[in-house]
Backbone bond lengths (Angstrom), bond angles and torsions (degrees), N, CA, C in turn:
res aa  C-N    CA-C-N  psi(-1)  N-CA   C-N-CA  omega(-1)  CA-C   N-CA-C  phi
1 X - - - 1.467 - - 1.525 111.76 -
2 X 1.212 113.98 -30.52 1.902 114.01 -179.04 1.175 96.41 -77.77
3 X 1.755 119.77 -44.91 2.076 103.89 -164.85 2.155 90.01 -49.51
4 X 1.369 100.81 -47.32 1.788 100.24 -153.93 1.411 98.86 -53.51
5 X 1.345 114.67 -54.45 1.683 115.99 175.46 1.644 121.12 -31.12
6 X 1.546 100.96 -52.34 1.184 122.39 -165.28 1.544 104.48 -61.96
7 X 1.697 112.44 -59.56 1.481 134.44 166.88 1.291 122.73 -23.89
8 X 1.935 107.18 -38.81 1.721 119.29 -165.56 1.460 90.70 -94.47
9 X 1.652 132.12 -30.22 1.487 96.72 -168.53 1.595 89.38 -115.04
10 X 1.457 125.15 42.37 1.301 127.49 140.17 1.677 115.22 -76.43
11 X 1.277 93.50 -64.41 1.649 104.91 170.50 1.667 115.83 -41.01
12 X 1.457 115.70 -46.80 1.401 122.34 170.01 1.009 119.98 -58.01
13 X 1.546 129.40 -45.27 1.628 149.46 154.02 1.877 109.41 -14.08
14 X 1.604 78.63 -56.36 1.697 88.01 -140.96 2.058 89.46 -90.38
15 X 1.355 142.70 19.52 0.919 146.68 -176.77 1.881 102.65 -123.34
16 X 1.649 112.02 -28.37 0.839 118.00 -168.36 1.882 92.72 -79.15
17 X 1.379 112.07 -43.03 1.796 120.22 165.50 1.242 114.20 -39.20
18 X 1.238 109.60 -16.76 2.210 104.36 -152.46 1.665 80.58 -109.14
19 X 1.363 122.78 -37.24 1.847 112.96 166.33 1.024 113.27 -66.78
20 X 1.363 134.05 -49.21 1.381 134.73 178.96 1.827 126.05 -47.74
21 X 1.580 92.14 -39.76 1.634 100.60 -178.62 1.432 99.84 -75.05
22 X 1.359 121.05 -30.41 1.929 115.16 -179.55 1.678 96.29 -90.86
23 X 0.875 138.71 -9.12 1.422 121.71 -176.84 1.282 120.95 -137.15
24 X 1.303 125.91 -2.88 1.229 126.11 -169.14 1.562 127.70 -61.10
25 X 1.360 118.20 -176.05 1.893 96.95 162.71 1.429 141.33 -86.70
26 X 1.614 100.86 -0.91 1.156 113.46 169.64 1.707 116.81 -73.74
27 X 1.273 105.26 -12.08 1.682 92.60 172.62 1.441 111.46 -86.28
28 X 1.124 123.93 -17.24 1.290 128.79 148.56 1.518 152.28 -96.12
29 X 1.191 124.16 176.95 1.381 133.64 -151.11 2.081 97.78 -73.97
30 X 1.204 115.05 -41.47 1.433 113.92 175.98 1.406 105.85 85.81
31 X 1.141 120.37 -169.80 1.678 129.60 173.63 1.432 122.58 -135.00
32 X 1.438 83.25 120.88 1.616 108.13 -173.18 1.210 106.11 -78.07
33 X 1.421 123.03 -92.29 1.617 135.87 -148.27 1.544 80.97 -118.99
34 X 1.684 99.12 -165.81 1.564 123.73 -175.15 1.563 96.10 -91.14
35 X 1.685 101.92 -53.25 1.554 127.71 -173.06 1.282 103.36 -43.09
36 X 1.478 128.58 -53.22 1.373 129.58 -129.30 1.848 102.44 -96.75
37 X 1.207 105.88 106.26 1.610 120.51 172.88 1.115 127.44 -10.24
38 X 1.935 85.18 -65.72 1.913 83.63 -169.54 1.795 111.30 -94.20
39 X 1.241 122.82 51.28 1.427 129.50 156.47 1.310 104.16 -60.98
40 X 1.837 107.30 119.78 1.092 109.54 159.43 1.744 100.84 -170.18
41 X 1.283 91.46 145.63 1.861 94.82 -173.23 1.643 110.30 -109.43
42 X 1.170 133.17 10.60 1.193 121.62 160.91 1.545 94.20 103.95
43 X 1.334 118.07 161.02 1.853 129.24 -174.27 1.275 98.37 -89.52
44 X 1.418 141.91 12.71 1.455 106.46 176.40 1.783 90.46 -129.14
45 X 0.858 116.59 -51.06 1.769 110.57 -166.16 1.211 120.61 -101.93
46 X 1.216 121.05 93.61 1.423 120.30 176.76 1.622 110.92 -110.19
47 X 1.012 126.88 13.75 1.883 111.17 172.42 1.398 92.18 179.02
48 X 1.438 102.66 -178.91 1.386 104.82 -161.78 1.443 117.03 -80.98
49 X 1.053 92.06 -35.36 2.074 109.85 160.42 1.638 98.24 -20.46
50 X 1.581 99.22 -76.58 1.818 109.32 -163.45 1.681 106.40 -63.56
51 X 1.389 102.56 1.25 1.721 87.17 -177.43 1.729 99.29 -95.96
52 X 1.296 93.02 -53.76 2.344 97.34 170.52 1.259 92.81 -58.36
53 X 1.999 153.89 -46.96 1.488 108.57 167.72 1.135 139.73 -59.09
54 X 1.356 124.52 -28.87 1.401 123.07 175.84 1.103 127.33 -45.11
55 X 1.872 99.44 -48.16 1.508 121.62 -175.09 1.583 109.57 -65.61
56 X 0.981 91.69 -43.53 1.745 99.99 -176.97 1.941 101.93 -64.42
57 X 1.301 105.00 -36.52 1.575 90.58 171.35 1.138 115.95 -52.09
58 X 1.577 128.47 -66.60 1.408 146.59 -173.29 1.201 93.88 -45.98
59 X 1.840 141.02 -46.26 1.371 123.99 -168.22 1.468 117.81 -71.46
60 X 1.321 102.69 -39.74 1.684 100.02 163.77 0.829 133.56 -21.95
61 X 1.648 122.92 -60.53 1.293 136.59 -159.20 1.722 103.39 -72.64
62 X 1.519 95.80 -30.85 1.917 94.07 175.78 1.574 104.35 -97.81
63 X 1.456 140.90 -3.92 1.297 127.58 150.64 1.128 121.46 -147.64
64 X 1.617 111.49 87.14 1.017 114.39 -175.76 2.078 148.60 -38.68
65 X 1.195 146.42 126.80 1.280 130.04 -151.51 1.599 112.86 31.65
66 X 1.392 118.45 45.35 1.219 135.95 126.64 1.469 171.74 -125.85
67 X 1.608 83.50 37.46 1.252 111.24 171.97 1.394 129.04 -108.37
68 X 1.281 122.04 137.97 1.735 117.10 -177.55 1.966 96.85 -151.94
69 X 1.572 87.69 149.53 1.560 121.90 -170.74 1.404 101.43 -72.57
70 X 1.304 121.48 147.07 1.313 116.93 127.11 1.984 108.01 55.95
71 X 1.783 93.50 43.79 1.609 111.53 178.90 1.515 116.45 -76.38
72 X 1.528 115.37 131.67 1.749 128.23 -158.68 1.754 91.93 -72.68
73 X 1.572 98.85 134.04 1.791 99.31 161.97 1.449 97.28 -127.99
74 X 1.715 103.71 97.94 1.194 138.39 -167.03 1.552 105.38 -130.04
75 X 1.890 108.40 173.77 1.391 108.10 171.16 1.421 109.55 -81.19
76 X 1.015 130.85 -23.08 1.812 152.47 -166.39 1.753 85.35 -62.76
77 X 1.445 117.93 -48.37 1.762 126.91 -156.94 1.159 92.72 -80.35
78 X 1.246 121.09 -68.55 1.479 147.37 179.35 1.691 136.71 -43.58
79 X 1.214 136.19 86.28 1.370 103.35 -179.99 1.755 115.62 -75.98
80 X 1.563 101.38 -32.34 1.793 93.79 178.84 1.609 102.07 -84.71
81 X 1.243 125.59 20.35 1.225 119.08 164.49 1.800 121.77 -36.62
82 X 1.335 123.40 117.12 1.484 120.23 -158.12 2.321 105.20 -124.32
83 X 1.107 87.64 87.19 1.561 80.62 -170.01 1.816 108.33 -44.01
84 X 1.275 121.84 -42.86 1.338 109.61 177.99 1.644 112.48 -54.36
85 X 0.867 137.06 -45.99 1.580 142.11 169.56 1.519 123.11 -78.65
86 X 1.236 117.14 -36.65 1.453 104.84 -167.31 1.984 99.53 -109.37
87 X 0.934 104.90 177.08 1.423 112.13 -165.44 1.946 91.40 -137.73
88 X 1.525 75.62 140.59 1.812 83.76 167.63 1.970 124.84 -83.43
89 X 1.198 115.95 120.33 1.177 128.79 -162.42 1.129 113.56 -133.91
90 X 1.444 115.35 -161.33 1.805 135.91 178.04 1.193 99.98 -149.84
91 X 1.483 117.18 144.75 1.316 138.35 156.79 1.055 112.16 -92.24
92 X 1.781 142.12 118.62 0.957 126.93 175.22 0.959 148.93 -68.72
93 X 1.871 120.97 -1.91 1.230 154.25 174.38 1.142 109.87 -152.48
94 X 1.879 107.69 132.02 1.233 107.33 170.99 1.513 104.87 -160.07
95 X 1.538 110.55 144.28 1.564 130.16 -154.60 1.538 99.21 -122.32
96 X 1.370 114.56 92.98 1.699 123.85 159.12 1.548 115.78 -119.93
97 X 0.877 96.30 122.11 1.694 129.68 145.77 1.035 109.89 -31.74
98 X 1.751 160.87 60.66 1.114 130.83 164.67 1.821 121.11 -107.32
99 X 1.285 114.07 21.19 1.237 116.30 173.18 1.444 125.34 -55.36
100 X 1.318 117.98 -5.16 1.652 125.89 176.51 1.464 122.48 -113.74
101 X 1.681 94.77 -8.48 1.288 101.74 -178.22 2.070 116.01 -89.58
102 X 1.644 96.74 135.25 1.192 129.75 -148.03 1.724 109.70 -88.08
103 X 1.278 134.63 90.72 1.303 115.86 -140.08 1.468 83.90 -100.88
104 X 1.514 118.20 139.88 1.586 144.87 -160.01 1.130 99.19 -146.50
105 X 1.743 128.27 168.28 1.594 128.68 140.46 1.140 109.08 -53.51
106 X 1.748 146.56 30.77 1.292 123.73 173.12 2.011 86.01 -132.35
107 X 1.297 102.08 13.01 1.724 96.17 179.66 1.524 109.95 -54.01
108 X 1.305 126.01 -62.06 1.556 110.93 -163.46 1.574 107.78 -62.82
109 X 1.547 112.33 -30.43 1.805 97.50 177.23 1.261 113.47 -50.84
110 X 1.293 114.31 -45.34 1.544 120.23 -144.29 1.941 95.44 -82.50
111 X 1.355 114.97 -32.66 1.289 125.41 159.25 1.436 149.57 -49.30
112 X 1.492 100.33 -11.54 1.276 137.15 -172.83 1.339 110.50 -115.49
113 X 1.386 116.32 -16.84 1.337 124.51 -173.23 1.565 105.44 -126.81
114 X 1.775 118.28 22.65 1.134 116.44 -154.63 1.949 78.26 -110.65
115 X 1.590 100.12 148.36 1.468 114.09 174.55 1.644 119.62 -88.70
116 X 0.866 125.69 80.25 1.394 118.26 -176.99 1.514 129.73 -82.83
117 X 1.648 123.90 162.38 1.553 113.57 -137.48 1.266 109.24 -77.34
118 X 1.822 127.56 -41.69 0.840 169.32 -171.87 1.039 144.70 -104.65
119 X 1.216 121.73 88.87 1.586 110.78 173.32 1.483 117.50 -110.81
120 X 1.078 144.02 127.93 1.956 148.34 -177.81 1.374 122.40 -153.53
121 X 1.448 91.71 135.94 1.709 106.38 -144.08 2.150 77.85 -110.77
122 X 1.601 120.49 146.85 1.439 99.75 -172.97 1.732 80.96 -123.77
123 X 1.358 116.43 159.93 1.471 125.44 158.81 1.343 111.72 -124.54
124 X 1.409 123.81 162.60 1.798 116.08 167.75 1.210 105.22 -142.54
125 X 1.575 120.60 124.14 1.035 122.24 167.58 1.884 103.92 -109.61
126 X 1.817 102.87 99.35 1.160 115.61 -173.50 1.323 133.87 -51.09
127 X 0.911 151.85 -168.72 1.833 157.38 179.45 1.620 90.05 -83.89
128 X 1.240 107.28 152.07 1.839 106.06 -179.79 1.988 106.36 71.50
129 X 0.727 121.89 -10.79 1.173 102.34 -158.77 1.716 104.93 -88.99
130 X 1.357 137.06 1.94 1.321 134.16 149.27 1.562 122.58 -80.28
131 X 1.522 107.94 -2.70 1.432 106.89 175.34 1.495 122.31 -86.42
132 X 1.086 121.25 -90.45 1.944 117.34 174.53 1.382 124.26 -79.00
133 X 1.158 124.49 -15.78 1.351 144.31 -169.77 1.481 117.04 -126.73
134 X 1.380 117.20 6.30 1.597 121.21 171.68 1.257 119.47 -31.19
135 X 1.576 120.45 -66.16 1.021 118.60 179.75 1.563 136.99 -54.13
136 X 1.480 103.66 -32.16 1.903 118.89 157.99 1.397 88.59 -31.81
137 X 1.224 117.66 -63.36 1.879 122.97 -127.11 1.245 77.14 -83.92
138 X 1.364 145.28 -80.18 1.465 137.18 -177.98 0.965 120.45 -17.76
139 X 1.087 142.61 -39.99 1.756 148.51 172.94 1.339 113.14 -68.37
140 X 1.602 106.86 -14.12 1.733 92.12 177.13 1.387 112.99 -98.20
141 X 1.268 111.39 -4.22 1.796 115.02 177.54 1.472 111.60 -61.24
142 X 1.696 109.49 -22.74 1.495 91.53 174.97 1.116 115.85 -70.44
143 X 1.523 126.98 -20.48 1.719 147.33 -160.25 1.862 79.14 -56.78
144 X 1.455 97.44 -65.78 1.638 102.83 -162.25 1.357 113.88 -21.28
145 X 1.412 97.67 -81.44 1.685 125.32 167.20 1.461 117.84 -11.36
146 X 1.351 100.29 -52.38 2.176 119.47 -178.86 1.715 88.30 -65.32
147 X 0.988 106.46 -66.42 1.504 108.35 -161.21 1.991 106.45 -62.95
148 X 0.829 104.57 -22.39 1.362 107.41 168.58 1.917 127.45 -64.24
149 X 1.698 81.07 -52.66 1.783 101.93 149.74 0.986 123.52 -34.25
150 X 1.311 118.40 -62.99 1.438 130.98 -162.62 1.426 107.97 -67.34
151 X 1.403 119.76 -77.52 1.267 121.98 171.94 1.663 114.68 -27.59
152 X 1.484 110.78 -35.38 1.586 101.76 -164.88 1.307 100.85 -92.82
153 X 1.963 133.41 -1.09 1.303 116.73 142.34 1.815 126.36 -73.84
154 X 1.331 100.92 -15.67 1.251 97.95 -179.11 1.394 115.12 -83.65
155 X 1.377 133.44 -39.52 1.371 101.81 141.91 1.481 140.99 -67.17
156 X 0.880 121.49 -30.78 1.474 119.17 161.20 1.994 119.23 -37.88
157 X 1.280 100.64 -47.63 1.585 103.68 161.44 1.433 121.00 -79.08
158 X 1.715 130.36 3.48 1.420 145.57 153.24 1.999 98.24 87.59
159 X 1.288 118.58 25.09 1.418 131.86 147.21 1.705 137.47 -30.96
160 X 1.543 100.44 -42.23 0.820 123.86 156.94 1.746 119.28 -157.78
161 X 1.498 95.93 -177.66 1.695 99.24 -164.70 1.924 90.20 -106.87
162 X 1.463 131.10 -34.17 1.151 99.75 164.06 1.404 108.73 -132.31
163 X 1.095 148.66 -177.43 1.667 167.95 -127.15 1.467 101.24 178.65
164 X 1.487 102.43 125.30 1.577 107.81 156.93 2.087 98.54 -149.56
165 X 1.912 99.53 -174.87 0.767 91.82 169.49 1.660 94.98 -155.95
166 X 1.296 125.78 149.06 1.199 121.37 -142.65 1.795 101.34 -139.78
167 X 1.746 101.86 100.37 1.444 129.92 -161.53 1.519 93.48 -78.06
168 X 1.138 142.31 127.20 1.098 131.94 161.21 2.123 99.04 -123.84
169 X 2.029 94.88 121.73 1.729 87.04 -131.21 1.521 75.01 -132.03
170 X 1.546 108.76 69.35 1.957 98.87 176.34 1.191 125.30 -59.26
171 X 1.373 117.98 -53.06 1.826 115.51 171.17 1.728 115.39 -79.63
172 X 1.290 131.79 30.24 1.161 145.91 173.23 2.005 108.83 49.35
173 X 1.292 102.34 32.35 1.573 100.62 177.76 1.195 107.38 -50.85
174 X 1.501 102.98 -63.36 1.796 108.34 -168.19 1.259 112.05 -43.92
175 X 1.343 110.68 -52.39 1.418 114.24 -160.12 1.855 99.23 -70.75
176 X 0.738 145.83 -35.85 1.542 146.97 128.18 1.508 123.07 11.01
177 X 1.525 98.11 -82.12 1.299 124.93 179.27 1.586 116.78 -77.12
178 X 1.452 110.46 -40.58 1.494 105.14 169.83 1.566 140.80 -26.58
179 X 1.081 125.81 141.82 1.922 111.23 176.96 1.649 84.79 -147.23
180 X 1.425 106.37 124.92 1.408 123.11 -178.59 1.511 110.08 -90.03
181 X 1.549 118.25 2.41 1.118 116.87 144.41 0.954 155.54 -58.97
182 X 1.272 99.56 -39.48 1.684 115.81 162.32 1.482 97.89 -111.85
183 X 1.143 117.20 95.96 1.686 133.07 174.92 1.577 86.86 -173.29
184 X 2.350 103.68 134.00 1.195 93.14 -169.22 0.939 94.68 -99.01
185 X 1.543 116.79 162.01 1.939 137.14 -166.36 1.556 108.31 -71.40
186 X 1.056 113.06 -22.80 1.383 115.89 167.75 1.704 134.15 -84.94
187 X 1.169 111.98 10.73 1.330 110.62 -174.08 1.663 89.64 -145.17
188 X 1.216 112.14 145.00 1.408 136.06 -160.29 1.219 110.96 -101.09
189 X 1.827 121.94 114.28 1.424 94.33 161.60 1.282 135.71 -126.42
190 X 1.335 115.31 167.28 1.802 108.98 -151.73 1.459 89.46 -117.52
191 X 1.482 112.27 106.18 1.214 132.58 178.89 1.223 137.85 -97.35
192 X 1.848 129.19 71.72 1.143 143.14 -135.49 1.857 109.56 -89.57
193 X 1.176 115.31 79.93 1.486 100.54 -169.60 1.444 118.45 -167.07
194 X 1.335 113.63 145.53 1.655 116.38 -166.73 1.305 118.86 -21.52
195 X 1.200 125.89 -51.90 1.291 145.85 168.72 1.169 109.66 -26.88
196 X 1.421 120.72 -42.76 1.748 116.89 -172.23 1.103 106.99 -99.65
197 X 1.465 128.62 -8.59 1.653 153.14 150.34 1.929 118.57 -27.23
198 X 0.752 126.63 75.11 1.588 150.11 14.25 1.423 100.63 -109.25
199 X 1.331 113.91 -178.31 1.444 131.36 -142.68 1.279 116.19 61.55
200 X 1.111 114.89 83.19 1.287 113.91 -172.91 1.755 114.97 -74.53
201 X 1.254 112.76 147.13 2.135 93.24 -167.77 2.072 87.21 -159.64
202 X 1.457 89.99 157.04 1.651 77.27 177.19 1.389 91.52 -114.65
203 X 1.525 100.49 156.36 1.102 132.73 -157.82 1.598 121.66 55.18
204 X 1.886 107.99 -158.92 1.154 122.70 -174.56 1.728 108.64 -99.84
């Protein structure tokens, strides 16, 4: 059941690439300064929001009315939810199955203890962003890393069946700065950026 999981938001991956290569921010100029005129990032991706919608479009199509934004990591979500350890958050993508599920007075247990397909955390390191402000953007690669963490306790506690995290990397910083050494083997990442421009391939 995870290879098939895994399989549908490969396929989603690799459609979400074929928008990215026609629209992304690398075909454009990006944003430099406040001053500077020709700031502009292109009609489809401007923040990280529009990069988890896109994706979430493409997931649709492989599970249908099962996709949702910006998912609570709460005790309500959670049954081993542990306030000394875990912190209250959002997942920025998340893929459940609940068309079979049977709503009773035992719904939120069974909900809390429910395995869901997907979990994906998205970052963007925009067009422009190695020019005046590089260093901002450098500071968020550790974000990546955390969020990489995370996912690889959430399967590890059996939360979900797969984990990714979804780089959307126009001036190729990340891919720069990256070390796939310390990236954990269990969580997938979907690495959107000139670099993979053509040959398109998922991940790193």
């Amino acid at each position: 059941m995870t290879a098939e999981v895994g399989g549908k938001l490969d396929a989603a991956f690799e459609r979400f690439l074929s928008v990215y290569t026609r629209f992304g921010g690398q075909n454009y100029y990006g944003w430099d300064h406040h001053a500077d005129a020709q700031n502009f990032r292109g009609p489809v991706f401007w923040s990280e929001q529009d990069c988890a919608f896109r994706l979430g479009l493409e997931l649709e199509k492989e599970f249908p009315f099962c996709v949702h934004y910006e998912f609570s990591v709460a005790s309500w979500t959670f049954a081993d939810f542990d306030k000394a350890i875990d912190k209250i958050g959002r997942i920025d993508l998340a893929v459940t199955d609940l068309h079979d599920f049977v709503e009773n007075e035992t719904s939120q247990e069974r909900f809390q203890r429910h395995q869901h397909d997907i979990f994906i955390e998205a970052k963007y390191f925009p067009a422009g962003c190695t020019k005046t402000w590089r260093y901002d953007h450098e500071t968020k690669v550790p974000a990546v890393y955390a969020d990489a963490a995370r996912l690889a306790k959430h399967l590890e506690r059996g939360h979900c069946k797969v984990g990714a995290c979804l780089v959307v990397d126009d001036d190729g910083l990340f891919a720069e700065l990256y070390d796939p050494a310390t990236w954990p083997a269990s969580v997938r990442l979907l690495h959107a950026s000139p670099v993979k421009i053509p040959g398109i391939a998922v991940g790193l």
